[in-house]
N, CA, C and O atoms as a GROMACS GRO file, in nm:
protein
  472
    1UNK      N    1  22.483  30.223  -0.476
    1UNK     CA    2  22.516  30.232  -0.336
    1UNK      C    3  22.421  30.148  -0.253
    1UNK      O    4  22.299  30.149  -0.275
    2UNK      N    5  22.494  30.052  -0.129
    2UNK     CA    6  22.387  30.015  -0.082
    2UNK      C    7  22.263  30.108   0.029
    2UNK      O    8  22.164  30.059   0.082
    3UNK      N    9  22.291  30.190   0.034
    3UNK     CA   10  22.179  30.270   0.110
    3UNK      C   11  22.052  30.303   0.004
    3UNK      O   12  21.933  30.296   0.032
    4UNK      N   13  22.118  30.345  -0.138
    4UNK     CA   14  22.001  30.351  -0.237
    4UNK      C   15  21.889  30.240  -0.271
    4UNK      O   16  21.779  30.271  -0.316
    5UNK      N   17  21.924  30.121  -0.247
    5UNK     CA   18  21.871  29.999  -0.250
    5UNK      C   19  21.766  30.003  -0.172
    5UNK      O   20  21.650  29.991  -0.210
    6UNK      N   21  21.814  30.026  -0.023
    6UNK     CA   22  21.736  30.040   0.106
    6UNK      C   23  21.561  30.139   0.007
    6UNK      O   24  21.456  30.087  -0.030
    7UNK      N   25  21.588  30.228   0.002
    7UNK     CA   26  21.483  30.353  -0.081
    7UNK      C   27  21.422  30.357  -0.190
    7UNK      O   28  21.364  30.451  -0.244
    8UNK      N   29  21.444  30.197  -0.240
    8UNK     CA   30  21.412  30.168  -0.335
    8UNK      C   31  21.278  30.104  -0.348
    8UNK      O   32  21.287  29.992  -0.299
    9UNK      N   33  21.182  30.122  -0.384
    9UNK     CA   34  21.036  30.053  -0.301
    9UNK      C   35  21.029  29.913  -0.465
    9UNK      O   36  21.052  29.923  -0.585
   10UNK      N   37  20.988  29.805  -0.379
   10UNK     CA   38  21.009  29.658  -0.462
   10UNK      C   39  20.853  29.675  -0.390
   10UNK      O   40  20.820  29.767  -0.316
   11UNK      N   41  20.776  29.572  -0.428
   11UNK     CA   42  20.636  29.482  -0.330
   11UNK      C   43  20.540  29.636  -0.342
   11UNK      O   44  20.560  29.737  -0.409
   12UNK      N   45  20.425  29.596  -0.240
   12UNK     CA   46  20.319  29.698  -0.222
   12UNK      C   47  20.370  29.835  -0.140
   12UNK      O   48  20.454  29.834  -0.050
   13UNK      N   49  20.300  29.952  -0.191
   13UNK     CA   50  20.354  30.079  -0.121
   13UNK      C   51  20.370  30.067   0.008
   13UNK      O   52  20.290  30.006   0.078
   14UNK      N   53  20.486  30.131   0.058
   14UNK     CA   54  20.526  30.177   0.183
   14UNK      C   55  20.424  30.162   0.284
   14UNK      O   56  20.417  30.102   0.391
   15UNK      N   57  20.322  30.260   0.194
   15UNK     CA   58  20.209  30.270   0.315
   15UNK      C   59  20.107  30.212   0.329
   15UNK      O   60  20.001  30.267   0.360
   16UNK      N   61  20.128  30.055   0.301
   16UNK     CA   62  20.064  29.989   0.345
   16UNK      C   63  20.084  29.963   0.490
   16UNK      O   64  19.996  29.966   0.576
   17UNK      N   65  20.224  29.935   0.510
   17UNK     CA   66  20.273  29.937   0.654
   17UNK      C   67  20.232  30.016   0.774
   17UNK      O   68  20.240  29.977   0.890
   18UNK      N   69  20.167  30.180   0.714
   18UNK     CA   70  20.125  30.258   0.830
   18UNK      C   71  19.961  30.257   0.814
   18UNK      O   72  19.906  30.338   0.888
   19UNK      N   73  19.874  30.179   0.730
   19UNK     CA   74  19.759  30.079   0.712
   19UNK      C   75  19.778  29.972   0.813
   19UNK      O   76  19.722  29.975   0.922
   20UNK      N   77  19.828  29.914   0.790
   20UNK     CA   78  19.874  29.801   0.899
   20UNK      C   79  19.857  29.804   1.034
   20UNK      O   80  19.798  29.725   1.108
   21UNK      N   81  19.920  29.912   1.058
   21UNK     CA   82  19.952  30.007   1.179
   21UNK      C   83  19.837  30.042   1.246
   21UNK      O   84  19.813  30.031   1.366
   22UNK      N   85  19.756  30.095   1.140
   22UNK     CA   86  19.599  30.184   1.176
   22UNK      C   87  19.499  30.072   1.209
   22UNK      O   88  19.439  30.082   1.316
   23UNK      N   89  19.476  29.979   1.138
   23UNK     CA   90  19.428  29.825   1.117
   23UNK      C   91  19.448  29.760   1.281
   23UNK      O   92  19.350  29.728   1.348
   24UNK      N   93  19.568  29.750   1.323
   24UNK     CA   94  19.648  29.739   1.427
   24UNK      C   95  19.582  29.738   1.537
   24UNK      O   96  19.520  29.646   1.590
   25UNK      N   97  19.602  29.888   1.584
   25UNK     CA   98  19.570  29.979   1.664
   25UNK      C   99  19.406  29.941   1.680
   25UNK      O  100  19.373  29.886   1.785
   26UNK      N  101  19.317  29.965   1.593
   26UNK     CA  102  19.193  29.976   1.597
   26UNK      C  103  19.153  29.848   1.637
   26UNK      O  104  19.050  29.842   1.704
   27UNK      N  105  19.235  29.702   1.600
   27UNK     CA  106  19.194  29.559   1.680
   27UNK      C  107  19.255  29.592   1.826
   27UNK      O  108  19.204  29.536   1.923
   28UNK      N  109  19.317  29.645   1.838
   28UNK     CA  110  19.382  29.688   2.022
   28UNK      C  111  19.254  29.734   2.099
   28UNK      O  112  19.206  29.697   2.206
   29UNK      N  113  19.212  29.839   1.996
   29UNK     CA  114  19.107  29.934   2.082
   29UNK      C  115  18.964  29.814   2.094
   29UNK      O  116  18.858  29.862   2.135
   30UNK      N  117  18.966  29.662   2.058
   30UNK     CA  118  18.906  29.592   2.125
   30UNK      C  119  18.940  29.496   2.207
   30UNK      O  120  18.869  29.397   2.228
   31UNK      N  121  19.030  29.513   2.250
   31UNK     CA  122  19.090  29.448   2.359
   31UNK      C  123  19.083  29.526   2.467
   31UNK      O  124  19.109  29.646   2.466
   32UNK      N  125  19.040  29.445   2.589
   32UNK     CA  126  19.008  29.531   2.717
   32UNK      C  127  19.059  29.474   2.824
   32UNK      O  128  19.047  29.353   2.838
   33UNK      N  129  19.137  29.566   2.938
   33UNK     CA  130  19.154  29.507   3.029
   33UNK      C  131  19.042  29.474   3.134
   33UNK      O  132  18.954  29.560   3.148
   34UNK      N  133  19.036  29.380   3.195
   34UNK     CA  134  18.893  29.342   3.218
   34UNK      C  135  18.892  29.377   3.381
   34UNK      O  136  18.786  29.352   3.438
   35UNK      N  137  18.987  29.424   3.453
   35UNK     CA  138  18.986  29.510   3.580
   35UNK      C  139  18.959  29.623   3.549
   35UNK      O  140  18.865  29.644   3.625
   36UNK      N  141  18.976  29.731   3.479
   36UNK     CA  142  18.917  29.840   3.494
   36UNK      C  143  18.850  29.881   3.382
   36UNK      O  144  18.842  30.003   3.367
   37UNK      N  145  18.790  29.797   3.282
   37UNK     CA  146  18.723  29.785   3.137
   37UNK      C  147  18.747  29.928   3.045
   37UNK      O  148  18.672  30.011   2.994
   38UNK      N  149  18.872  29.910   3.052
   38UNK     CA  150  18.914  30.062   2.943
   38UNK      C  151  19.023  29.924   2.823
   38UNK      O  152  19.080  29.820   2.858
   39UNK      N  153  19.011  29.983   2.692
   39UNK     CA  154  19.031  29.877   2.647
   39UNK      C  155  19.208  29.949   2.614
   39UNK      O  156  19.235  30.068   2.596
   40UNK      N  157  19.300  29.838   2.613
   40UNK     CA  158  19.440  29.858   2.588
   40UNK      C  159  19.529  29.946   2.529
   40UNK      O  160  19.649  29.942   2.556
   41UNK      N  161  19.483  30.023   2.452
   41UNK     CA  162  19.552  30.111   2.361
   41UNK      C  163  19.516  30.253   2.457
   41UNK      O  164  19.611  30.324   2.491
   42UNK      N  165  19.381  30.289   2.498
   42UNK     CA  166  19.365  30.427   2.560
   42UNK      C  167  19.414  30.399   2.683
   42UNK      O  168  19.490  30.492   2.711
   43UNK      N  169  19.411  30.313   2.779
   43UNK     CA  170  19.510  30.269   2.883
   43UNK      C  171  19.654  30.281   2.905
   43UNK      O  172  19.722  30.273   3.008
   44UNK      N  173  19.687  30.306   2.760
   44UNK     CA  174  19.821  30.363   2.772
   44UNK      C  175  19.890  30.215   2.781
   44UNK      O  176  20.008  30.229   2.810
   45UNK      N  177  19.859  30.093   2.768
   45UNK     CA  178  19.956  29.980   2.796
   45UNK      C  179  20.015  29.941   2.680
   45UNK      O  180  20.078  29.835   2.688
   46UNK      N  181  20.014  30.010   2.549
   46UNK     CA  182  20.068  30.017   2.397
   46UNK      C  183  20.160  30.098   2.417
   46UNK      O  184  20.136  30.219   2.422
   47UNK      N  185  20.293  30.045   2.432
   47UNK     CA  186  20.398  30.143   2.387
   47UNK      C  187  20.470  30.154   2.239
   47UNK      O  188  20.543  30.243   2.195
   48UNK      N  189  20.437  30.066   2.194
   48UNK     CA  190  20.496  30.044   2.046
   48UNK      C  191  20.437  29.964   1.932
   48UNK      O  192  20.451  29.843   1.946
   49UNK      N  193  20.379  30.002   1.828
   49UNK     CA  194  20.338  29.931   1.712
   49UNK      C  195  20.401  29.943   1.596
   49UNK      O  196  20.410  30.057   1.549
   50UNK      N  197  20.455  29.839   1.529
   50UNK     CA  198  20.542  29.876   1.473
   50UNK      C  199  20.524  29.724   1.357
   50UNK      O  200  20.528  29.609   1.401
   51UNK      N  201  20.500  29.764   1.175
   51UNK     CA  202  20.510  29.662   1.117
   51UNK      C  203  20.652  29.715   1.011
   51UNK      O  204  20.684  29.822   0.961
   52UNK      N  205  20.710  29.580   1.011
   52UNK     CA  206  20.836  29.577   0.928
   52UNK      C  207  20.781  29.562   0.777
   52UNK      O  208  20.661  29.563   0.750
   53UNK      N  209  20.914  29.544   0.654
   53UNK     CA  210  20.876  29.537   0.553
   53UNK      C  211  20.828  29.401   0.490
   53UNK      O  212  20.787  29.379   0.376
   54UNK      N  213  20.845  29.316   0.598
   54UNK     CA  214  20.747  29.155   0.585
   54UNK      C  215  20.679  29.146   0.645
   54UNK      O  216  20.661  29.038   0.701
   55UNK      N  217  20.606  29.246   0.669
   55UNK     CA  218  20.488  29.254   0.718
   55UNK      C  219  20.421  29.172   0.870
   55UNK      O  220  20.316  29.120   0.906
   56UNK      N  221  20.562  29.201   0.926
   56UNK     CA  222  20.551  29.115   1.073
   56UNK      C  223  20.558  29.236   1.140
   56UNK      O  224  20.626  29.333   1.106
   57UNK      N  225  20.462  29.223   1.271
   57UNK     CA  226  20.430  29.307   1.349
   57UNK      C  227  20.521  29.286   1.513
   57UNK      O  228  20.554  29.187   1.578
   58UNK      N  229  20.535  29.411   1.530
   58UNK     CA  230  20.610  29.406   1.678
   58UNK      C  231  20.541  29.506   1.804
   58UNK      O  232  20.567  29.625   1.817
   59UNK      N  233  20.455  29.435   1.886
   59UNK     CA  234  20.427  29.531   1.957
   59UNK      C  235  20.508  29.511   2.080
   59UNK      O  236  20.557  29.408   2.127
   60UNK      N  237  20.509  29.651   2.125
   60UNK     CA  238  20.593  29.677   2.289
   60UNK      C  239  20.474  29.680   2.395
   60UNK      O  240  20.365  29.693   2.340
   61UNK      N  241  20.470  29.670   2.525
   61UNK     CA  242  20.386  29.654   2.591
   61UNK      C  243  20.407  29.668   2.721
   61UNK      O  244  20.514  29.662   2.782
   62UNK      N  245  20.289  29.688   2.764
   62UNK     CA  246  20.347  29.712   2.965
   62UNK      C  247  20.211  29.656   2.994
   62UNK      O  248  20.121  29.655   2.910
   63UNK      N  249  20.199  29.607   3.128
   63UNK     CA  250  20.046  29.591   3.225
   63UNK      C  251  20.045  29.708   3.320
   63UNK      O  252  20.138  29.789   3.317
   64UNK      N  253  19.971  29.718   3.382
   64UNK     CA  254  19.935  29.821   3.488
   64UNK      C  255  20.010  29.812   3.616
   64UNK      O  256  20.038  29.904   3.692
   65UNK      N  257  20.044  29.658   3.627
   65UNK     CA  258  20.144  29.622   3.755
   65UNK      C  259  20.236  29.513   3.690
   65UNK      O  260  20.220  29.477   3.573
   66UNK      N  261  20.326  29.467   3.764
   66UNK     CA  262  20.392  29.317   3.763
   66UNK      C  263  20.327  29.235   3.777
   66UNK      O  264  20.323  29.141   3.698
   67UNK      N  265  20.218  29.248   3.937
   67UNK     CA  266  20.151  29.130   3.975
   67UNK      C  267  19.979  29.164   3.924
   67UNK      O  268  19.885  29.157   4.003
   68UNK      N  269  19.965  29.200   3.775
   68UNK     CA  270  19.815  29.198   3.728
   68UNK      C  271  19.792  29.069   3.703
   68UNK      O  272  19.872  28.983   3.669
   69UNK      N  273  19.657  29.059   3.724
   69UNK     CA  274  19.619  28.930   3.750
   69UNK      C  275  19.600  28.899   3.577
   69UNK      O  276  19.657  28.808   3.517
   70UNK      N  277  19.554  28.950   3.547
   70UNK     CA  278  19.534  28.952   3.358
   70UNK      C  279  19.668  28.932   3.284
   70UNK      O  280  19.656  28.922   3.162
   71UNK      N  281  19.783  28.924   3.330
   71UNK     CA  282  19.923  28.906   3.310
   71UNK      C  283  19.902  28.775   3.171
   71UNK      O  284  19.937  28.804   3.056
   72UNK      N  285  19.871  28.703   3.188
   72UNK     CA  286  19.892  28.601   3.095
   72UNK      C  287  19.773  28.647   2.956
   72UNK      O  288  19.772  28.670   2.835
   73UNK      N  289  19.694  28.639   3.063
   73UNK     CA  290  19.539  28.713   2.949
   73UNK      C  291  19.574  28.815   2.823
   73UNK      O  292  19.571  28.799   2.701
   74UNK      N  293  19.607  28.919   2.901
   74UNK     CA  294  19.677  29.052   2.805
   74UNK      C  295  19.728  29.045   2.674
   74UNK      O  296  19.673  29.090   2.574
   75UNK      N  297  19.873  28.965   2.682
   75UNK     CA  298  19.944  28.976   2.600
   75UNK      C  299  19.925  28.926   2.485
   75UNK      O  300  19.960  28.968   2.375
   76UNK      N  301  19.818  28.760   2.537
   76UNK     CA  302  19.758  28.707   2.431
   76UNK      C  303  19.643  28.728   2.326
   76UNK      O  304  19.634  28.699   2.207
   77UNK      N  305  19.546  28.798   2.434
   77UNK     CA  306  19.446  28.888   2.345
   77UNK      C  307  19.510  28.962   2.280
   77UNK      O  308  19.447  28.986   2.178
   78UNK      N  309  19.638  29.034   2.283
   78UNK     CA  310  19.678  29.146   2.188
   78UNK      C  311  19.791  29.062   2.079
   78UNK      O  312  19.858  29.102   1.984
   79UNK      N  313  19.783  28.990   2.113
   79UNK     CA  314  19.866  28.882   1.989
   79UNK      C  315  19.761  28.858   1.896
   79UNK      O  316  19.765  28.906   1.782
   80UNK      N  317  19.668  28.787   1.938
   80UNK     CA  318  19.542  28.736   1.827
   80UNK      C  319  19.484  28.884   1.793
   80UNK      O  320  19.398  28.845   1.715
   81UNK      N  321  19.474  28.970   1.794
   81UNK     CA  322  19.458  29.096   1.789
   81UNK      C  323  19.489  29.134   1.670
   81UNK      O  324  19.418  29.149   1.570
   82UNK      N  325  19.622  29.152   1.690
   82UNK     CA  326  19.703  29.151   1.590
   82UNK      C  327  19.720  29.047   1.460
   82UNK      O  328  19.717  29.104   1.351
   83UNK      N  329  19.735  28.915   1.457
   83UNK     CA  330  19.740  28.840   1.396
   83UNK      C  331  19.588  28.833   1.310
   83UNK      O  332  19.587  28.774   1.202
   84UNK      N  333  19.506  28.873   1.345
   84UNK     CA  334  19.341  28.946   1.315
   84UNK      C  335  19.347  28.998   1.192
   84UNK      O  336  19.265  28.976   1.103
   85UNK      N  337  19.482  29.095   1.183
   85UNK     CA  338  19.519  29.224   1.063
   85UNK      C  339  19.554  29.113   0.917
   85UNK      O  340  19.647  29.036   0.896
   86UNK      N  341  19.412  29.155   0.825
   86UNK     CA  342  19.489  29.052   0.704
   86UNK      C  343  19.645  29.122   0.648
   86UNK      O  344  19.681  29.239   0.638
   87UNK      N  345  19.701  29.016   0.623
   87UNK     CA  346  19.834  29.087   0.551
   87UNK      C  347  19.950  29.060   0.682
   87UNK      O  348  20.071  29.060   0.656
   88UNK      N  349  19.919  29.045   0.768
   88UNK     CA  350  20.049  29.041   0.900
   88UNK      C  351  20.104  28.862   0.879
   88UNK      O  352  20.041  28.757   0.894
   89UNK      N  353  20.184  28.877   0.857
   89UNK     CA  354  20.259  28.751   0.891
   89UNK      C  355  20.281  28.667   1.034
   89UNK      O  356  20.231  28.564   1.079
   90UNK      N  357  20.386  28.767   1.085
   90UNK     CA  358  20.428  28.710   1.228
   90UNK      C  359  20.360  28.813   1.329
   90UNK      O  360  20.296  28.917   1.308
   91UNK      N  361  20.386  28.766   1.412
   91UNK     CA  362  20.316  28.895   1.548
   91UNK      C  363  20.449  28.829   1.679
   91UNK      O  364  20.455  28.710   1.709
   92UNK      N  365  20.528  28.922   1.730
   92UNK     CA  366  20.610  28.939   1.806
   92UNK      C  367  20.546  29.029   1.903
   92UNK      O  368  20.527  29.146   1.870
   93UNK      N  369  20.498  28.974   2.058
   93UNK     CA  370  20.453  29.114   2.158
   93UNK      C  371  20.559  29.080   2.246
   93UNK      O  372  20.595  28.965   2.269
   94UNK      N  373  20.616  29.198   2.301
   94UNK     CA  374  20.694  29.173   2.368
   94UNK      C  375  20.665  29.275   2.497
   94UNK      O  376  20.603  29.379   2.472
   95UNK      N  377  20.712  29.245   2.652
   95UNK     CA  378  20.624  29.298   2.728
   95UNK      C  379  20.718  29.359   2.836
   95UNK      O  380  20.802  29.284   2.883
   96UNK      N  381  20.712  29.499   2.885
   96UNK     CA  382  20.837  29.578   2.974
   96UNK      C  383  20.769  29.649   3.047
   96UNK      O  384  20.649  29.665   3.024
   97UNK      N  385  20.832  29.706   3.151
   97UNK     CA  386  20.815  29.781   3.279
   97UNK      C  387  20.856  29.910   3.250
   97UNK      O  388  20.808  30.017   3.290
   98UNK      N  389  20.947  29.890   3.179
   98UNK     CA  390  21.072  30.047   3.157
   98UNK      C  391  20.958  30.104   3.023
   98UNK      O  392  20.928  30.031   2.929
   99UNK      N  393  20.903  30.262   3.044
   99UNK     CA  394  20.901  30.278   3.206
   99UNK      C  395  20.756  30.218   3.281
   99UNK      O  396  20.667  30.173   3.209
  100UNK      N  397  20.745  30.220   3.371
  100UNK     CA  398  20.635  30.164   3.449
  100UNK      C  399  20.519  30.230   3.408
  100UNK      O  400  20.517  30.351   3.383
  101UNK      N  401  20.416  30.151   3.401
  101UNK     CA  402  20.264  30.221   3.422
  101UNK      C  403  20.298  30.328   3.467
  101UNK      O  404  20.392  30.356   3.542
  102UNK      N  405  20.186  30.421   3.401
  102UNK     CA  406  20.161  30.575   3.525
  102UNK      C  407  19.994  30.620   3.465
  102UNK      O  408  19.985  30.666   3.351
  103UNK      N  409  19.896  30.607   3.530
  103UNK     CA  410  19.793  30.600   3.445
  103UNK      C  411  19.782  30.779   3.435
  103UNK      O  412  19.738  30.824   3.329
  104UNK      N  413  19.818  30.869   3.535
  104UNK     CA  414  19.810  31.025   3.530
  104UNK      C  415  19.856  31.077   3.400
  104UNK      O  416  19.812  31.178   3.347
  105UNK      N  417  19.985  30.971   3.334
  105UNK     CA  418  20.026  31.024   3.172
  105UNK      C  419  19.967  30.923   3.065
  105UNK      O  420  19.958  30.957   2.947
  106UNK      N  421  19.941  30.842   3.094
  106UNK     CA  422  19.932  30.707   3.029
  106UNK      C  423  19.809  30.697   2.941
  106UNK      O  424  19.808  30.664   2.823
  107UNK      N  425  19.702  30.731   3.019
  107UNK     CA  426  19.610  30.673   2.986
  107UNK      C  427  19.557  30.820   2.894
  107UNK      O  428  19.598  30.932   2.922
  108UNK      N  429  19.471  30.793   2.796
  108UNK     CA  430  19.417  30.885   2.683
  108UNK      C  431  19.305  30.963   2.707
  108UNK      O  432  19.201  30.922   2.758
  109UNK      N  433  19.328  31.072   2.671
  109UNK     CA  434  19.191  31.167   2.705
  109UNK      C  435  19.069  31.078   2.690
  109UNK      O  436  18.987  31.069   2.781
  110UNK      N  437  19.060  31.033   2.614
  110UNK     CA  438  18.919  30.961   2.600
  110UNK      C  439  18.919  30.860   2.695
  110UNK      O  440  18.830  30.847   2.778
  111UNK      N  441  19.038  30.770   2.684
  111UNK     CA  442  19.016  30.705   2.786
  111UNK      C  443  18.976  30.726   3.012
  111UNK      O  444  18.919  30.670   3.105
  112UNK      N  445  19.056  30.838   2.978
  112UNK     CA  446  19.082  30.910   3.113
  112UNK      C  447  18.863  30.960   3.144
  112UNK      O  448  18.792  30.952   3.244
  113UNK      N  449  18.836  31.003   3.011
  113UNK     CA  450  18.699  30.986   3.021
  113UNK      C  451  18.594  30.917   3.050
  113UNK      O  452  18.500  30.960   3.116
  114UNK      N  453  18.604  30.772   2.987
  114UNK     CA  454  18.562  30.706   2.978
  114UNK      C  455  18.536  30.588   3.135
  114UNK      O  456  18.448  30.507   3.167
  115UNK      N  457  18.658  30.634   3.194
  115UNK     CA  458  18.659  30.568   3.368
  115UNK      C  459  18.642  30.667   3.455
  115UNK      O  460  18.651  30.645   3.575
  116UNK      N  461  18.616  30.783   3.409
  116UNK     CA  462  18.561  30.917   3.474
  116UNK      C  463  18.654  30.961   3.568
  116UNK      O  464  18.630  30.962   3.688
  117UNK      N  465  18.745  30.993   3.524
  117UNK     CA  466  18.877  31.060   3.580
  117UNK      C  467  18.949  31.204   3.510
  117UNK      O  468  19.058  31.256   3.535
  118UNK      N  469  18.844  31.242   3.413
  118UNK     CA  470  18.847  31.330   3.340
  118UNK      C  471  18.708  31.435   3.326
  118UNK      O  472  18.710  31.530   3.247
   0.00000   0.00000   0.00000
């Protein structure tokens, strides 16, 4: 059947992919936005990390506004970021509004700490 195929593990375990992921994440958490120096991931501007089974990475993304001045800056630090992770092939960031910043949900206990808003 072709769905059995799909479940069929060929190449390195599964979970390398949620390695990847962790790997990921942890080059994010050095990336900083440099207006309010909380770095990208506890900021809440990571909406999605996500590596496929070729090991190409897709992150989702938001800025804090439309008109952030770091707009160009951002996306690219979190590309090389990513591309950082041995084993990643491609790096796809792709960048949305929906839904908008909200730093009251957004941003991470630690982070919410860390700019002393917590």
């Amino acid at each position: 059947m072709e769905g059995d195929k799909e479940t069929e593990q060929v190449g390195p375990p599964e979970n390398l992919q949620d390695q990847l992921v962790e790997q990921i994440i942890a080059n994010l958490r050095r990336v900083y936005d440099p207006e309010i120096n909380l770095n990208v991931y506890d900021l809440g501007l990571i909406y999605q990390v996500a590596v496929n089974q070729e090991y190409d990475a897709n992150i989702i993304m938001t800025l804090t506004s439309p008109n952030c001045p770091a707009a160009e800056i951002i996306p690219m630090e979190i590309e090389f970021a990513t591309r950082a992770v041995e084993c990643i092939n491609g790096v796809k960031v792709t960048l949305t509004f929906d839904p908008p910043w909200n730093p009251d949900t957004m941003i991470s206990d630690e982070g919410k700490y860390q700019i002393g808003i917590l």
